[in-house]
Structure formats: structure tokens, C-alpha cells
C-alpha positions in Angstrom: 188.8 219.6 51.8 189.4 217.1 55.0 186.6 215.7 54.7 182.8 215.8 56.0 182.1 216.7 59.6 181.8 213.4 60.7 181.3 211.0 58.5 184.2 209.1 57.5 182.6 206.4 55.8 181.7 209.4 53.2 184.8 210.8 53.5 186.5 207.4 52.3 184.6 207.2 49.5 185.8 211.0 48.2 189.3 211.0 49.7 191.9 209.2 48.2 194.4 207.6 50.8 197.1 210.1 49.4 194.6 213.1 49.7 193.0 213.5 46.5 189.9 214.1 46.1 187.5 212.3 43.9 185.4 214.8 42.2 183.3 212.7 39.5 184.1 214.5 36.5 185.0 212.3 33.5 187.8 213.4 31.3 190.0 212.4 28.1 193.1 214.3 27.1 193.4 215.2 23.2 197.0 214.3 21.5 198.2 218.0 22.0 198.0 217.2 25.8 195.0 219.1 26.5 192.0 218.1 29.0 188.4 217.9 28.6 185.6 217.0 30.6 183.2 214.8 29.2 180.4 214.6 32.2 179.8 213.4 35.6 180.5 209.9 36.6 177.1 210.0 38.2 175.3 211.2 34.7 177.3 208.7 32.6 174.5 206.6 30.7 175.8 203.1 29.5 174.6 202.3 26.3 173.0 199.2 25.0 176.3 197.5 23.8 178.3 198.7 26.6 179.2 202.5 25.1 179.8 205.6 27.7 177.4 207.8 26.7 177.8 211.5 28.8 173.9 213.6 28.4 175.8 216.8 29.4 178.0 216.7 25.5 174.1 215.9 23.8 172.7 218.8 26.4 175.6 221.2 25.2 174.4 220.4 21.7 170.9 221.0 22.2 171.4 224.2 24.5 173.4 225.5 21.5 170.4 225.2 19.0 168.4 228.4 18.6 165.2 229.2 21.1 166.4 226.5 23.5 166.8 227.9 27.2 167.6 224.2 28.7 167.8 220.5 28.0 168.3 217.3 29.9 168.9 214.2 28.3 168.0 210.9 30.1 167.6 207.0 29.8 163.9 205.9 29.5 163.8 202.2 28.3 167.1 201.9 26.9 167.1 204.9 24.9 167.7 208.4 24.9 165.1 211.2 24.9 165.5 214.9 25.4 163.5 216.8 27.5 164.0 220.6 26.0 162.4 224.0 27.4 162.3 226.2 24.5 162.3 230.3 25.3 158.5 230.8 24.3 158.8 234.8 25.1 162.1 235.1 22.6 160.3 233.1 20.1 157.3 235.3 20.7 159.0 238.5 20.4 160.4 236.7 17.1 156.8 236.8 15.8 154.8 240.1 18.0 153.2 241.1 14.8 151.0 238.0 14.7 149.3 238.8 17.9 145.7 236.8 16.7 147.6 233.9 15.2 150.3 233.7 18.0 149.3 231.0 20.1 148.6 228.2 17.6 151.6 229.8 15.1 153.8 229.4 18.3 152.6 225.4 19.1 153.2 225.1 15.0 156.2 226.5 15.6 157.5 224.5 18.7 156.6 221.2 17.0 159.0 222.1 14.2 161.5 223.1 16.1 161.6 219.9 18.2 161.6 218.0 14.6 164.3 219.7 13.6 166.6 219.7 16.7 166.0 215.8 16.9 167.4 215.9 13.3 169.8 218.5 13.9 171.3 216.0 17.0 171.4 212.7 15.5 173.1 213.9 12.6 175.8 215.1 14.8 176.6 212.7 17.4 177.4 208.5 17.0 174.9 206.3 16.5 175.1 205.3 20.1 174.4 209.0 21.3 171.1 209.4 19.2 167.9 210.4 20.9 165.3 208.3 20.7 162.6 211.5 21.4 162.7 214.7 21.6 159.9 215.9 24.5 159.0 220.0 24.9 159.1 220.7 28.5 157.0 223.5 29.0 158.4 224.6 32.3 161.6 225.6 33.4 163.3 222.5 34.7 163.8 222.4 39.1 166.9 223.7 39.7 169.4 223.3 43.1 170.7 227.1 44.9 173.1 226.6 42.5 171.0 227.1 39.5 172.3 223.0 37.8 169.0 221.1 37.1 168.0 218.7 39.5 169.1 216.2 37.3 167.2 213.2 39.4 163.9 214.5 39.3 163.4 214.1 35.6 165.5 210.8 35.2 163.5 209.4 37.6 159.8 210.7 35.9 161.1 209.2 32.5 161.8 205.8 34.3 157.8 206.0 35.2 156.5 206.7 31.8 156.2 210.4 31.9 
């Protein structure tokens, strides 16, 4: 790209002198050469102590888990917490033959599923990546046209408590 239609103030900020442009993805490169993205300058939480700590590796954990649809990870008061929207309908189907009992099996259920996920998390990332909370969001997160969450929205709601 050239640039945006004018604004070159913007412009300077993306565009490096030589033409490059600054995208905001973080990366490292393994010894074999090969890169990886970590996250999104903009995401990048700093931790306590001074670590990088990138929500979109703890999100990839946590949309890897079974019945999770989404996940967001943010900052609230120094600390991590993840807001998770399980798939209620798959976890449902998962259970149809206990049509009477459904709704408060399915609230059991949720609860220890958001036990175990906080579990199943901290035991996989450093001690600097832990989650503080796990929250169940019950409704699909507020996405942009092109279907990423609207990121701001929820960092923003945990910084007022809630």
C-alpha cells in the first residue's frame, strides 16, 4: 500500500521510509529458521514484572479446549481473566436425552468446564501467562465485517469491573 488517502501523518506512522510497512504482528523465529507470530503489538499485555504476555497464544489454548466456540483474554487489575463462550447447543446435543434435567445439568456442566479449562491453562503456560479467572460469556462476543472480536469492547468492560 502507498499509504491512506490523505493522511500522511497516519501514513508515517505505518510506512517505513524505505517502504515497508508496519503491520503489528509480533514474531520470533525458532533455531531451524522458521517464523512465528506471537500476536499483535496492539494486544501485547505487559506483565507485572515487565514479561510480554500475547492473549491470542492463551486464546488459541482455550479455543482448542472442547465446547469452546471463542475466548478473549484481557488485563483487569493486573491480571489475566478469560472471557470464554462455550457452544451451549453442541453441549446440548451432547446430553438431548436429559431433556427435564437439561437446563440446570447444562449450568452444572458449564461451571465445570470453566474449572477445568482454568486448570487445564495454567498448567500449560508460564507462571506469567496464568489467568487469574475464567468468566462464561454467555453471548457470542461483537465481532468487526471481518468476523475478529472486537477486541476493545471487552478490554475496556473488564477495566470497569464487569
Amino acid at each position: 500500500m502507498k499509504g491512506y488517502y490523505n493522511e500522511p501523518e497516519l501514513t508515517a506512522e505505518v510506512i517505513t521510509p524505505d517502504g515497508w510497512l508496519r503491520t503489528g504482528d509480533l514474531g520470533s523465529f525458532d533455531p531451524d529458521g522458521y517464523l512465528y507470530i506471537r500476536g499483535r503489538m496492539k494486544n501485547m499485555i505487559v506483565g507485572a514484572s515487565g514479561e510480554n504476555i500475547y492473549p491470542e497464544e492463551i486464546e488459541s489454548l482455550i479455543n482448542n479446549f472442547r465446547f469452546v466456540l471463542e475466548s478473549l483474554v484481557v488485563e483487569q487489575k493486573g491480571r489475566l481473566v478469560a472471557l470464554v463462550h462455550f457452544n451451549k447447543e453442541e453441549i446440548e446435543a451432547r446430553y438431548k436425552n436429559l431433556k427435564e434435567e437439561l437446563t440446570d445439568h447444562i449450568e452444572t456442566r458449564l461451571e465445570e468446564l470453566r474449572q477445568e479449562l482454568h486448570a487445564y491453562v495454567n498448567a500449560r503456560v508460564n507462571k506469567f501467562s496464568q489467568l487469574k479467572a475464567v468468566v462464561v460469556h454467555a453471548e457470542p462476543f461483537e465481532k468487526t465485517a471481518t468476523q475478529k472480536i472486537k477486541r476493545f469492547i471487552y478490554a475496556q468492560a473488564m477495566g470497569n469491573g464487569m
